[in-house]
N, C-alpha and C positions, 0 to 999 in steps of 0.2 A: 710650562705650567708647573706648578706645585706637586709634590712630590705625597703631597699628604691624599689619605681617601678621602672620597666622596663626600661631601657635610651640606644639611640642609641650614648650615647656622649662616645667618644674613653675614655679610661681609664686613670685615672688620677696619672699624673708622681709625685712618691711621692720619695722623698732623704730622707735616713737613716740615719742620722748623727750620730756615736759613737763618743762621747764627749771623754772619758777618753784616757790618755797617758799614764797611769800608769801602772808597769808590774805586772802583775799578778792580772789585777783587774777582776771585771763581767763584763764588759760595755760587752765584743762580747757574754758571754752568753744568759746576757739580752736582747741583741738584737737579737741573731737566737732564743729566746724563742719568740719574737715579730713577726720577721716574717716569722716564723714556723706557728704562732698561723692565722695570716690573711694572707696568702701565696693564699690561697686557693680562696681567692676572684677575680674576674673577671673587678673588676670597680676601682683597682687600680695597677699601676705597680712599685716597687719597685727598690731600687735602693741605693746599702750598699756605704755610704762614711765612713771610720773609718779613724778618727785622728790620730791614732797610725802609720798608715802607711805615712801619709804625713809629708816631710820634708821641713818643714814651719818656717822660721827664726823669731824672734819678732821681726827685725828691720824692718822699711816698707818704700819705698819712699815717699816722699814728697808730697804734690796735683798737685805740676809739674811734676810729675816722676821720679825726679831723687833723687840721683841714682836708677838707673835702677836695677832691680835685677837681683840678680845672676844666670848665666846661670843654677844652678841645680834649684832655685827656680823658675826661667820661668818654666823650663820643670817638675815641679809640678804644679804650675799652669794652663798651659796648659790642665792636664790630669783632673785636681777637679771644674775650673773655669768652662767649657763650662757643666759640670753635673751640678750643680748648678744654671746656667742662665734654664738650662732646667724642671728641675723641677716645676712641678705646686704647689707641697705642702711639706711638711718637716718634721720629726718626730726626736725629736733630744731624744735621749738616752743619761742622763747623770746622773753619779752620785752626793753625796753632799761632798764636801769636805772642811772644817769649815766653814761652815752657806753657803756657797755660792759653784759655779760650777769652773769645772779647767780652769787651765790657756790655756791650750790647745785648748778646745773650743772655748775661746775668744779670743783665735788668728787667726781660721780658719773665725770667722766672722769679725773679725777687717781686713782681706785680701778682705774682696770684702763687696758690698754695693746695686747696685742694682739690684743682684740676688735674694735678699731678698724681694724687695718693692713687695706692693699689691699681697701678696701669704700667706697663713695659715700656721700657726704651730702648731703640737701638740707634747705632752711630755710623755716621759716614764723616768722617774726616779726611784734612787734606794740608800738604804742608811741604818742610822738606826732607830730609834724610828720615825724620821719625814718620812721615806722615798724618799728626796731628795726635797720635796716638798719648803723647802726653796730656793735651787737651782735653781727651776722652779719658783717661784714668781719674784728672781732676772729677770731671765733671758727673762721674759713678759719685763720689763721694756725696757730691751736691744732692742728687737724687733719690741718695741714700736716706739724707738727711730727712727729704720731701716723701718718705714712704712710696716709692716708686721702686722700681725692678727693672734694673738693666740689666739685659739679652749678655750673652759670653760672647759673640760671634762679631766680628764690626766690617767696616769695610774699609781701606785706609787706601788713600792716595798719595805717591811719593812724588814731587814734580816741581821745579819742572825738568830738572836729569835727570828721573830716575823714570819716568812715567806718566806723566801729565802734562800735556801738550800747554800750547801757547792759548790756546780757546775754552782751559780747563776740564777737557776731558781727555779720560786715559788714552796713551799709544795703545799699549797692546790692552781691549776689553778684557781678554779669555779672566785673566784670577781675577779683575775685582766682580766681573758679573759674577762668578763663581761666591764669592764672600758675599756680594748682595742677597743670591740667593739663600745663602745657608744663614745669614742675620735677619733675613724678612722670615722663614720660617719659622726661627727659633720664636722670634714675635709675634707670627700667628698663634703660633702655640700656648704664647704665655697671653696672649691677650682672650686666646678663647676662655682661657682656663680661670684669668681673671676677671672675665664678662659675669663670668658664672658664680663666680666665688662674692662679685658684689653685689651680685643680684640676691642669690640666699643669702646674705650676711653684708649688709650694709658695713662699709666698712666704720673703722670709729665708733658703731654705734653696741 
């Protein structure tokens, strides 16, 4: 369990984001190793968005809206937009794919903007010798830009020599549960803290 005291504050909405589009990759086993591993926590409630399933065009309207999208893309966004304005915090799963993260992710974030503001992220990546961690250094920048606040702490997967089986989850669990735990806490932390900070003070406004 959490390491933090007692809190009568409702449990904190956290979005799963599986980054990868690619078939046949870890992103989904990485991520039910993730939240397999903190499921069991009580102070946070989870919530799997995988990019694989969304059919999400790279074209995008205009800052006018137009064109308007396409009725199959309304009715995607529809269903991923309002889980995302909802979330209080974010944990994006993604892999490295040449120095940097997929195209896929940064289309699901290039679709929307202030679902992201004034809310924490943290990262679970996975790859090989770096463990995706270039991916995530990018991807602070991105977030940065989106007025969001990413966590110090990540969790990183080297694999498959160095730690990361054939079924994309770790050989040895013991250090990445360990990282798990101390990057979900650092996010409870910032996301209570941010729950509150936009509640007295809308942000933006």
């Amino acid at each position: 369990m959490s390491d933090f005291a007692p809190s009568n504050d409702p449990a904190l909405r956290v979005a799963v984001i599986i980054g990868s589009a690619r078939g046949g990759g870890a992103g989904l086993s990485v991520a039910e190793w993730f939240t397999g591993h903190v499921d069991h926590r009580t102070d946070i409630d989870l919530d799997v968005v995988d990019v694989a399933g969304l059919d999400l065009p790279v074209s995008m309207p205009g800052w006018d809206g137009l064109p308007a999208p396409a009725p199959r893309t309304q009715a995607v966004l529809a269903d991923v937009s309002p889980r995302l304005a909802a979330a209080e915090a974010f944990v994006i799963v993604t892999p490295e794919y040449n120095h940097s993260f997929p195209a896929s992710l940064k289309n699901l974030i290039d679709w929307h903007y202030t679902h992201w503001q004034a809310k924490p992220i943290g990262f679970v990546s996975y790859g090989g010798l770096s463990g995706g961690l270039r991916a995530v250094e990018q991807l602070r920048q991105v977030f940065a830009e989106l007025h969001a606040m990413t966590v110090r702490d990540t969790v990183s997967l080297h694999g498959p020599w160095s730690g990361l089986g054939k079924d994309g989850r770790p050989l040895d669990p013991a250090i990445p549960e360990g990282a798990a735990k101390n990057m979900v806490d650092q996010l409870l932390w910032w996301g209570r803290a941010l729950r509150t900070a936009r509640a007295e003070h809308p942000y933006g406004k």
